[in-house]
N, C-alpha and C positions, 0 to 999 in steps of 0.2 A: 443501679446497674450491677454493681458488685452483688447485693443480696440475691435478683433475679438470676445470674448467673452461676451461684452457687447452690440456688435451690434447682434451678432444670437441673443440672450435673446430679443432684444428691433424689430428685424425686421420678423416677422414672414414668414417661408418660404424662406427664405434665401438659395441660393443654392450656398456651394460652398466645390465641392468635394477635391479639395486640402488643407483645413483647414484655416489654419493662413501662409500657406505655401508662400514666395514670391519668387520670383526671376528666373530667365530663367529655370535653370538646376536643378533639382531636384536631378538627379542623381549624381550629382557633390557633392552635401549634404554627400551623403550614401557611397560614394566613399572615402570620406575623413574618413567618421565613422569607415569603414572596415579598410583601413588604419589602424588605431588606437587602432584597436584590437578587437570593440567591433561584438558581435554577431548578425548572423540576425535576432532571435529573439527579441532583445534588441532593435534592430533600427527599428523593427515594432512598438515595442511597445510605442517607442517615438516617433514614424510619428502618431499613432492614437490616443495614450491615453494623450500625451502630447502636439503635435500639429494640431489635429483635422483631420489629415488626413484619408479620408476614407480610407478602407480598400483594393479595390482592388487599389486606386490609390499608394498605400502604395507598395502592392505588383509589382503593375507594375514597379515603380521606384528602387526597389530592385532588378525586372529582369533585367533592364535598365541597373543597375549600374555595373550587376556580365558581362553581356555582354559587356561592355565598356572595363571593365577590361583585358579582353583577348581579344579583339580587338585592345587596347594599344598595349600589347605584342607581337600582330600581326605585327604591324606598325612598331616596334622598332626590330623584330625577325634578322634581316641580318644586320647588323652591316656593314660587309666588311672592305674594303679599303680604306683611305681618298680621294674624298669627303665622308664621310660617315652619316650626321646628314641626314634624312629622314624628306625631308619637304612637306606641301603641296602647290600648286598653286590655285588662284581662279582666272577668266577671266573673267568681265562682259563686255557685251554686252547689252547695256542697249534701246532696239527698239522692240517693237514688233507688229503685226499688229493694234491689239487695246489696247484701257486702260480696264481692267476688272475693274469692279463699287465699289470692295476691292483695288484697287492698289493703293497705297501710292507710290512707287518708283518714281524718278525722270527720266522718259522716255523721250525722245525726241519725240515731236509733230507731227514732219517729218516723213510721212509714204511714202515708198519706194522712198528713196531719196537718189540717186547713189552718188552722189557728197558729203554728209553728211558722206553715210557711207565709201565712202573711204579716208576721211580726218580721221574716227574714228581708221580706221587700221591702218592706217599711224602714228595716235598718239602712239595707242596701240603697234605697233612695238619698237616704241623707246623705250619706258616704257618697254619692253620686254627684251629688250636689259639690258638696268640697273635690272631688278629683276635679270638676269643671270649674271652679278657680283656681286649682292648682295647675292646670294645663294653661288658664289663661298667663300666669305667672311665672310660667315657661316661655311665654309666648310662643303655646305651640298649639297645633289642631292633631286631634286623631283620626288618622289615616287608616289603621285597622285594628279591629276591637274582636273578640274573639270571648265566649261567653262559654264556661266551661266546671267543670264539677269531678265529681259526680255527674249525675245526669241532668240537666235544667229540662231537659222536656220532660221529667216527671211532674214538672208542675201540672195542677186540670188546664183547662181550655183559659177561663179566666182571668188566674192567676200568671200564665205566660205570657197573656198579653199584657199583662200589667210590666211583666218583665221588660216587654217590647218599649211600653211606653216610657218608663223611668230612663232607658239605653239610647232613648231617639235620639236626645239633646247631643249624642256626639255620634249617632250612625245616618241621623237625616239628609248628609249630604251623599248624594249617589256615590261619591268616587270612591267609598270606605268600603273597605274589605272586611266583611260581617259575617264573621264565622260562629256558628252551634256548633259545640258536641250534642247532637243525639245519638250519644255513644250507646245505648241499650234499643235494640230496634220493637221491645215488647212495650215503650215508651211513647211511640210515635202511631199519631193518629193524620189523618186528613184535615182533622180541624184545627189541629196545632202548626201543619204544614204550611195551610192557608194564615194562618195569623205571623208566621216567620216570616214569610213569599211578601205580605203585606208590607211589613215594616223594615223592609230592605235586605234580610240576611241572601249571603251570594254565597256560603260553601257550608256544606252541611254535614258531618262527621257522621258516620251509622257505620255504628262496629261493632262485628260477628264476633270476633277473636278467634272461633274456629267456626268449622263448619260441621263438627262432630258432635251432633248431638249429648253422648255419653258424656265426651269433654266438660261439656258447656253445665251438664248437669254434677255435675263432680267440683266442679272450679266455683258452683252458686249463681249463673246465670241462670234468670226464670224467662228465659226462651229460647228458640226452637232455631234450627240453620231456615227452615220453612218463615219462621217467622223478619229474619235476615233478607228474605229474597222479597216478600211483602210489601216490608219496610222502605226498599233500594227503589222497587219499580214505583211507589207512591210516592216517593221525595221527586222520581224523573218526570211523573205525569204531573205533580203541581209545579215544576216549572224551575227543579232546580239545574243550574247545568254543571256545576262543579259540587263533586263529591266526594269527602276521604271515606276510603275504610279500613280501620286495623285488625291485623291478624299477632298472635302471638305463638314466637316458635319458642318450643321446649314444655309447654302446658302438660301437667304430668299424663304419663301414660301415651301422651303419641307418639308416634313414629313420623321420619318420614313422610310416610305412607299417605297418612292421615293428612299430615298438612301439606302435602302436593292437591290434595282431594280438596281441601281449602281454597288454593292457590287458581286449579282449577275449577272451583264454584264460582269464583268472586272474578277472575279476572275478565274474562268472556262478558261481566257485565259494563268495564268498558269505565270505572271510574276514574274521575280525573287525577287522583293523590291516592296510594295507595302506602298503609304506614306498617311495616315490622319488625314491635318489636320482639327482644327477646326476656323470657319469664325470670326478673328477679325476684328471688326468695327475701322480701325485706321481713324487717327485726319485727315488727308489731304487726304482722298478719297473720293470719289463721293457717295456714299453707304450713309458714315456719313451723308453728305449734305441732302440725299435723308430721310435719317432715322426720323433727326432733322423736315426737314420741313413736314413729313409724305407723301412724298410718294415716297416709299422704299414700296416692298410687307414685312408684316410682319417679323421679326427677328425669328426666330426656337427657340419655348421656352428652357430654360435650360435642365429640365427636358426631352426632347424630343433628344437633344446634346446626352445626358448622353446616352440613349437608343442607340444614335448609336453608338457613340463609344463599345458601349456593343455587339452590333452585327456586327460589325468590327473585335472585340479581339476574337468573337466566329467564326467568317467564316476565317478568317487569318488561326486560329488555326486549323480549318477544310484541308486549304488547307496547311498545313507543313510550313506557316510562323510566328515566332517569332519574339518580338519587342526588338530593337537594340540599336536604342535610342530615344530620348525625349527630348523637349522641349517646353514651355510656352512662349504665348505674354500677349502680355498688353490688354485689350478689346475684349478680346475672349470672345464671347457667353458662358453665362454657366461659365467662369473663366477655360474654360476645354484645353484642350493639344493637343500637335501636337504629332505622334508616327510614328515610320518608323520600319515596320515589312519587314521582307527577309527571304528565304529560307539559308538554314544551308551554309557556306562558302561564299556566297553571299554579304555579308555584304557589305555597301559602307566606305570604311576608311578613305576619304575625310569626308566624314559624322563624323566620331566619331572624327580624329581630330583635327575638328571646333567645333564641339557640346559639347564635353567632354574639350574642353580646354587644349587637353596634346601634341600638338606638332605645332611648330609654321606653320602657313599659311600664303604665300605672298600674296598679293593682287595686281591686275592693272587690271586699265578701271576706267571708272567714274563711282562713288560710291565705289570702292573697299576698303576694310580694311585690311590691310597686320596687322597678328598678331603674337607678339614674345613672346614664350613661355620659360622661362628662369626657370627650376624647378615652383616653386611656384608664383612667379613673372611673370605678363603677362601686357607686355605694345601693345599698339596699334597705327598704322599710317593712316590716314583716305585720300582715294583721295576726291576732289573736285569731288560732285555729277551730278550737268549742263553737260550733254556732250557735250555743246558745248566751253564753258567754260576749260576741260577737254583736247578738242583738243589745245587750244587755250595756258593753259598752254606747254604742249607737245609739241608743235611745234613753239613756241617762238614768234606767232601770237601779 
């Protein structure tokens, strides 16, 4: 607090609407306040008067938190029969057509590379294998399993159904919450649709990040806002009914302008989760490189961040969505926030799971983080991020 407070006095203009605030989870903070008895009032008053937090960010993290809350008790509501702990699954698939000029991730180089990608299922199957004794060793079952990357629908037709099959053994029972990212919509065909539809997935990620074309071609996306709108109405005709999609404020060179034009393309289509976040400049991406040696198109001033998030919270709210949760990176434009708004019931519970920290998540694939949530006590197991590497251990290479 001392430091924060002596650099606003000493830097003029200083923008930073979370205060002296650090760390991922804000809502994690307020979570524990309430816990402990005290009032909402009381924990505004100490996010703004005591930690410099602005005031709607104050407010938002206190919606953030009342929603986590009863989305815990969501997650934990059926109990049943042993196996009974209710776990979640994460699946990375870490390939996708290109590197975006923000990617940090450790992708694999190899674009459509048959032979790569079925040595990675093959590893991924073993690893499958063992999460599924080790969930029985929990005595628990998984309740929502979320299958993420990179992009996993870059696999062929195939190959993602082979993904389907190795994943069944914990999404075969109906009541699991079976989330894709088909976060790149130049990814997604009808026949990949039908083979997800098939094998139980219920929420389907197709994310534009903008709807400016120039953007999208600047940033290293090899598609179209055209190709975004495509993509959204052929997830709705095969039969999906819950859908996210993420936009990103501060992508260099927009305005405003531009991501209202976003805000306005995507909202009218009426998705059930709609995610924004904002553009962190991380250490090991191309962007950085590009920023450093100047030529990167300008960074979206703070000030300008702020504005959209601000017309993000007012058009969400426009169309019947509220924010579920929340979290912070390191080198975000502005120091500002990621938020994932959804229509009422909608909520993703994989999401609050991992983000709120209150129930353990297994991890497998390269990069994955299997995390054990033990009441207050949370230890963590990190795979090896190299996919090739990754096969290599897995398959005793």
């Amino acid at each position: 607090l001392s430091l924060f407070e002596a650099l606003r006095t000493a830097v003029a203009g200083i923008c930073a609407p979370w205060g002296a605030l650090t760390g991922i989870r804000p809502s994690k903070l307020i979570r524990a306040w309430l816990a402990e008895g005290l009032g909402e009032r009381e924990i505004t008053r100490i996010l703004t008067d005591e930690i410099h937090c602005r005031r709607d960010k104050a407010e938002l993290a206190l919606a953030v938190a009342r929603a986590e809350v009863k989305l815990t008790g969501r997650i934990f509501a059926k109990p049943g029969t042993a196996p009974n702990l209710p776990l979640g699954l994460y699946i990375s698939v870490p390939f996708c057509p290109s590197r975006c000029a923000y990617c940090s991730f450790n992708l694999s180089n190899q674009k459509n590379d048959r032979r790569l990608y079925e040595a990675y299922l093959s590893a991924l199957e073993v690893e499958l294998r063992e999460k599924a004794e080790e969930a029985r060793g929990l005595n628990g079952v998984v309740t929502s399993a979320y299958i993420g990357g990179g992009t996993p629908t870059v696999l062929p037709g195939g190959l993602l159904e082979k993904l389907m099959e190795i994943t069944a053994p914990f999404t075969a029972n109906g009541d699991v919450e079976f989330t894709v990212e088909a976060g790149r919509p130049d990814s997604i065909t009808h026949e990949k649709l039908k083979i997800m539809k098939a094998y139980g997935v219920n929420r389907l990620a197709v994310n534009p990040q903008t709807l400016n074309d120039h953007t999208l071609a600047v940033i290293g996306r090899e598609h179209t806002a055209a190709d975004f709108f495509r993509a959204f109405e052929a997830a709705r005709s095969a039969g999906f009914e819950c859908i996210n999609t993420d936009i990103i404020a501060g992508l260099p060179g927009e305005t405003p302008e531009d991501f209202e034009k976003t805000l306005n393309g995507i909202l009218p289509l009426a998705p059930e989760n709609f995610t924004v976040h904002t553009l962190a400049v991380k250490r090991s991406s191309r962007l950085n490189e590009a920023v450093r040696s100047g030529e990167a198109e300008a960074l979206t001033p703070p000030e300008a961040v702020e504005e959209m998030h601000g017309a993000a919270k007012d058009a969400c709210g426009r169309s019947g969505l509220t924010p579920y949760y929340l979290y912070r990176q390191k080198n975000a434009v502005g120091l500002s926030e990621n938020v994932g708004y959804s229509k009422p019931g909608r909520e993703c519970l994989y999401n609050i799971g991992m983000m709120a920290e209150t129930q353990t998540v297994l991890g497998a694939g390269a990069g994955a983080v299997s995390k054990y949530v033990d009441g207050s006590r949370i230890t963590r197991k990190f795979n090896v991020k190299n996919p090739e590497l990754y096969i290599a251990n897995q398959l005793n290479f």
